[in-house]
C-alpha positions in Angstrom: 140.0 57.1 -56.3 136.7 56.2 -57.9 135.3 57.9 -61.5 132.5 60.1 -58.9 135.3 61.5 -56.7 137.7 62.6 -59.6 135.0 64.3 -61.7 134.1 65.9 -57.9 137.8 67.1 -57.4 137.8 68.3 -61.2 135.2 70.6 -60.5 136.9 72.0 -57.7 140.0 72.5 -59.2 138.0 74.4 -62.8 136.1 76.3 -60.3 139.1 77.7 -57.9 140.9 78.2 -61.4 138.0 80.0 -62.9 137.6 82.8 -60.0 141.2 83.2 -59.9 141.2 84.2 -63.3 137.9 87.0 -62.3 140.0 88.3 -59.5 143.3 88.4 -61.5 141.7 90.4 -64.1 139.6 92.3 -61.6 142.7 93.5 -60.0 144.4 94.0 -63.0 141.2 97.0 -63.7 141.5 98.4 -60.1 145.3 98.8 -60.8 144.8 101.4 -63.4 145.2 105.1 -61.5 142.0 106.1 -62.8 143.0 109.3 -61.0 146.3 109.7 -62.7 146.0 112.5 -65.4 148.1 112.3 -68.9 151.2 113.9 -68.9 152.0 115.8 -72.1 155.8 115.6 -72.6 157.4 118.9 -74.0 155.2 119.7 -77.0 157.4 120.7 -80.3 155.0 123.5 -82.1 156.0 124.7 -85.5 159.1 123.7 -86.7 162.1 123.7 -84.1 159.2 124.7 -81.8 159.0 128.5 -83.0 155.1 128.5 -82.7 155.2 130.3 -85.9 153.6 128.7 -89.0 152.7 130.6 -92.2 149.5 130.2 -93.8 149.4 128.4 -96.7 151.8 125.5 -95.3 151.8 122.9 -92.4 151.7 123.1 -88.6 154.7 120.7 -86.9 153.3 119.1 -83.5 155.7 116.4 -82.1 155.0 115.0 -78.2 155.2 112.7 -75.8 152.0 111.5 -74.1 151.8 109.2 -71.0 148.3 108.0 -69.9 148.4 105.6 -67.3 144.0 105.3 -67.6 144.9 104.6 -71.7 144.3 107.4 -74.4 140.7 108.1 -75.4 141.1 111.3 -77.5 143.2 114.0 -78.4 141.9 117.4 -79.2 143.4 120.3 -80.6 142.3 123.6 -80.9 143.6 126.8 -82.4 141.9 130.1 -82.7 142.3 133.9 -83.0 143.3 136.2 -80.6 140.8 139.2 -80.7 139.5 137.8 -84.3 136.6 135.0 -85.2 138.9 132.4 -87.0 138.6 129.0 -85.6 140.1 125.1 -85.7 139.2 122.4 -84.3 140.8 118.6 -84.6 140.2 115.7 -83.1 142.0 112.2 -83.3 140.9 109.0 -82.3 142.9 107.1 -84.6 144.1 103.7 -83.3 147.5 104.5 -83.3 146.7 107.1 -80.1 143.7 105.3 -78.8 143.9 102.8 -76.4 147.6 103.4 -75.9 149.7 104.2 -72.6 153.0 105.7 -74.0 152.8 107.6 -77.7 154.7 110.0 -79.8 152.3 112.4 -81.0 153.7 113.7 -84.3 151.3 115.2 -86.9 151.4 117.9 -89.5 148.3 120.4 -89.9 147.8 122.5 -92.9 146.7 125.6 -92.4 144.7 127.0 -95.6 146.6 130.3 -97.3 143.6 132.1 -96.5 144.0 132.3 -92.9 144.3 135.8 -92.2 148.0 136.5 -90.2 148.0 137.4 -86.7 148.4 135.8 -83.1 146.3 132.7 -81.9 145.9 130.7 -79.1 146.4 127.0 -79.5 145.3 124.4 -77.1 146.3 120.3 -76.6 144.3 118.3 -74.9 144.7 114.8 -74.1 141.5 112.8 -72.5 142.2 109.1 -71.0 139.5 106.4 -70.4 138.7 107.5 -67.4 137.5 110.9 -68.1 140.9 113.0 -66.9 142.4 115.6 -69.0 145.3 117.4 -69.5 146.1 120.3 -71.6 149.3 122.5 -72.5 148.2 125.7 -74.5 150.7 128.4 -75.8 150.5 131.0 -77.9 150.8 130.7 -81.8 151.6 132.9 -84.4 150.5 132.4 -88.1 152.0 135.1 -90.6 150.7 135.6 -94.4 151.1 133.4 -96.8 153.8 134.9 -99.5 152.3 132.1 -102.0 150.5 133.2 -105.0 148.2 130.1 -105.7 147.6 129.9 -109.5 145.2 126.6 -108.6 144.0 125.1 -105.5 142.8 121.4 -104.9 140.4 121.3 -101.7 139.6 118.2 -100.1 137.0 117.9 -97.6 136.2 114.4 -96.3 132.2 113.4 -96.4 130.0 110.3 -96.4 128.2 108.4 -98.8 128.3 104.8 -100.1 130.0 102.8 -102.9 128.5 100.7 -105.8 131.4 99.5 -107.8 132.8 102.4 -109.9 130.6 105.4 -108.3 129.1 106.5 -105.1 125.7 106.7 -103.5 123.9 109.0 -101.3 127.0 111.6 -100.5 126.4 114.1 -97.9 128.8 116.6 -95.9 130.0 115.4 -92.4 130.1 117.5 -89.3 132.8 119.0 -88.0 135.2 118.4 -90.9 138.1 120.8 -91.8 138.9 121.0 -95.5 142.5 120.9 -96.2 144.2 122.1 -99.7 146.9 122.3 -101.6 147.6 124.9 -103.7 149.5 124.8 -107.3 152.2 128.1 -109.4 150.9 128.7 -112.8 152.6 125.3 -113.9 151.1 123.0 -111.4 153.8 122.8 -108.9 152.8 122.2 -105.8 153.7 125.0 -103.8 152.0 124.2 -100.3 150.4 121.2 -99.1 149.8 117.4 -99.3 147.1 114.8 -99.9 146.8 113.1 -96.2 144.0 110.8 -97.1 142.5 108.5 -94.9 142.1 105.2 -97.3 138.6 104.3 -97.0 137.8 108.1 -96.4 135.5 109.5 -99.4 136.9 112.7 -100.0 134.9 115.9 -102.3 137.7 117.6 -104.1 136.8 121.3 -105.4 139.0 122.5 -108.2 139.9 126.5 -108.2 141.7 128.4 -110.6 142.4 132.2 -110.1 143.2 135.1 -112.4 146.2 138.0 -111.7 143.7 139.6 -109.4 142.6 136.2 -107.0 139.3 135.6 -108.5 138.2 132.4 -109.1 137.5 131.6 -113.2 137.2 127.8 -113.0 133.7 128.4 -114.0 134.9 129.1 -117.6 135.2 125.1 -118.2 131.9 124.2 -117.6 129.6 127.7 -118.2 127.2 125.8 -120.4 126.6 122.5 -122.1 128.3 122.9 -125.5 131.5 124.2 -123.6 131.6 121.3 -120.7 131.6 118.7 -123.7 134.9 120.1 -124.4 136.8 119.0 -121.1 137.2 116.3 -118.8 139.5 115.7 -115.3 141.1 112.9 -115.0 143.5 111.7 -112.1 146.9 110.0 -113.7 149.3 108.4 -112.0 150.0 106.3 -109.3 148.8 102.4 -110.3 146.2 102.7 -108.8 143.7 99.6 -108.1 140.6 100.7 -109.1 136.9 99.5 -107.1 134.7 97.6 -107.9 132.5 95.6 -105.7 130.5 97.4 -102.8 132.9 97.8 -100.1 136.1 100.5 -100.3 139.0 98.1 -101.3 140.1 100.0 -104.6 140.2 103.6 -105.8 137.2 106.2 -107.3 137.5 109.0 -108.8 134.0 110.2 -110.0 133.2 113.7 -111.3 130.0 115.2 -110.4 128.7 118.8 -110.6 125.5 119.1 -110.7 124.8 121.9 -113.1 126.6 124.2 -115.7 127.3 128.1 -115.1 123.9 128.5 -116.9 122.2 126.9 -114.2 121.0 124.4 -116.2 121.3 120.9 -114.8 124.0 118.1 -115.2 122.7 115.3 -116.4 124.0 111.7 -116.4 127.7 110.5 -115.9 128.9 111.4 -119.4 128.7 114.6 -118.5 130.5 115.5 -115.3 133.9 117.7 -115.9 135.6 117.5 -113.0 135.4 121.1 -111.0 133.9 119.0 -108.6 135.0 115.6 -107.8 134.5 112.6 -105.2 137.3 110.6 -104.8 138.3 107.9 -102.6 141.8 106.1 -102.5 141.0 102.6 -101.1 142.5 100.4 -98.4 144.1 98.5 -101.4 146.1 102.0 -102.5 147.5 102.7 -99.2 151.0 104.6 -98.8 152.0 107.5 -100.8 151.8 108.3 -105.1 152.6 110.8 -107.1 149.5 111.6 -108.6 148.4 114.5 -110.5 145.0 116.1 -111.4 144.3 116.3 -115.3 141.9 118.7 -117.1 141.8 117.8 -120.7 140.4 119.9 -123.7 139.1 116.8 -126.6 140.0 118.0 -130.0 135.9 117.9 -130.5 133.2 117.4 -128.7 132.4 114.0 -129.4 135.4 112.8 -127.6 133.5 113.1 -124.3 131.1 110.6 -124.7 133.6 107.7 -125.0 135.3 108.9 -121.5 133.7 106.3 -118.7 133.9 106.5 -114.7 136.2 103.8 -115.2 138.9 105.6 -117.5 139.9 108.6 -115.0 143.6 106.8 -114.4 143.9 105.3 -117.7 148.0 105.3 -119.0 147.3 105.9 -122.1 144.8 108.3 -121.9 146.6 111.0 -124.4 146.4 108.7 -127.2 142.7 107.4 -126.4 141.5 111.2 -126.5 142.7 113.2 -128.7 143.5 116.7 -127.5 145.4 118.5 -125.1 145.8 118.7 -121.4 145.6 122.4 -120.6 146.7 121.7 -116.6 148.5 119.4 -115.1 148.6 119.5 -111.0 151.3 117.6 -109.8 151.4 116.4 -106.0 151.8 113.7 -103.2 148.9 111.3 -102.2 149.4 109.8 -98.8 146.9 107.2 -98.2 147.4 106.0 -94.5 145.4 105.0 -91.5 144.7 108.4 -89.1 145.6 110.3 -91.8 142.8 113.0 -92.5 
């Protein structure tokens, strides 16, 4: 067999081959039963599927989902029956996405506020090709008996990083704070810290009097008072950022102005009432953190705190003074967390 009929028969041979491998995976699409809606398994609500929850702690949801057309979303939606209180969650996290066969299992909190009373809750499942399937049932979610001394609320937003601080933050649509609220010690009573890693999170400190009414403002009501305290986040080991891309942790407070009205200016300082904080992809898995607010022994203390001491060890001996709360919880940093 000459050189010209070889390279001839070759080309045959890479051709057939090469079509085969078209039709192969053109058969493998026209396999999928595009037709072929989820199946939702039995659906555990609340815990030992009671489809009771009570406000102020978190919603159980355990399933079995089979998509034949592959997972593209799953959707939940809970809201009052006869009242105007709403939620609405979404996941597309990998772990569901793109998948035939899951467990669903995921934890909600549901905020001590929400006012007791029967709800509606929906669970929807939507594949790749556009089918749905949804199981609803009825909920009920009874008062919280908690009396919340503090509250941490995180609500996730976007922005961008530069080193030790972020840029440009702005709120995101459609995003459901979650909290967790704190006894007059700083035990937490209700509620975790499910963090996405690279998620920028804007944490709002409360504190409440005998009667429920908010008196955080009484750290930072002017100037001369503000330059008396400062948050810091201890705990945890955490590996702090500092390039431009969300590897390592930031905690950076930033209110804006003072109970006066009269503007915040410059890093130096921010209290911590308000805070931004993001855990980073090189943090992920859980810590026991807990959220400092310090009163310095003077005023001039202040200045020396930098955005890069907020999870310093030895922060007591550094800054003199003393910490007048100490909120103690779990930080879970893990992908489709939110």
């Amino acid at each position: 067999m000459n050189m010209k009929t070889r390279n001839i028969n070759f080309l045959l041979l890479f051709t057939a081959l090469f079509f085969g491998f078209l039709s192969s995976c053109k058969k493998d699409n026209t396999d999928i039963p595009v037709t072929t809606k989820p199946t939702i398994g039995t659906l555990e609500i609340g815990s030992d599927n009671n489809k009771t929850v009570k406000a102020g702690t978190d919603l159980h949801l355990e399933g079995e989902i089979v998509a034949e057309a592959l997972i593209e979303k799953i959707e939940i939606e809970i809201h009052q029956e006869g009242g105007s209180f709403k939620f609405a969650k979404i996941y597309t996290d990998e772990k569901y996405v793109g998948k035939k066969n899951v467990t669903f299992h995921e934890h909600i909190d549901i905020p001590s506020e929400v006012p007791a009373g029967q709800y509606h809750f929906h669970f929807t499942v939507t594949d790749k090709a556009g089918n749905t399937t949804t199981v609803e049932s009825p909920l009920t979610i009874q008062a919280s008996d908690v009396k919340a001394s503090y509250k941490l609320i995180f609500t996730e937003v976007k922005g961008t990083v530069h080193g030790n601080h972020f840029h440009d933050l702005a709120d995101k649509d459609n995003v459901e704070p979650s909290s967790i609220i704190f006894d007059n010690t700083g035990k937490a009573l209700a509620g975790h810290a499910h963090l996405k890693p690279d998620g920028i999170y804007k944490i709002d400190f409360k504190q409440f009097d005998a009667t429920g009414q908010e008196i955080q403002g009484q750290y930072i009501k002017d100037k001369a008072t503000a330059n008396l305290y400062k948050a810091f986040l201890t705990g945890g080991a955490f590996v702090l950022n500092s390039g431009n891309s969300l590897t390592g942790a930031i905690f950076q407070p930033k209110e804006t102005t003072y109970g006066d009205g009269s503007a915040v200016t410059g890093a130096i300082e921010t209290t911590g009432i308000t805070t931004y904080f993001t855990a980073g992809k090189d943090n992920a898995g859980e810590k026991e953190v807990a959220f400092v607010l310090r009163k310095f022994k003077d005023s001039a203390t202040k200045a020396t705190v930098t955005r890069a001491d907020w999870n310093r060890t030895d922060y007591i001996a550094k800054y003199p003074g003393d910490d007048i709360l100490r909120l103690t919880f779990e930080l879970h940093a893990e992908e489709g967390e939110d």
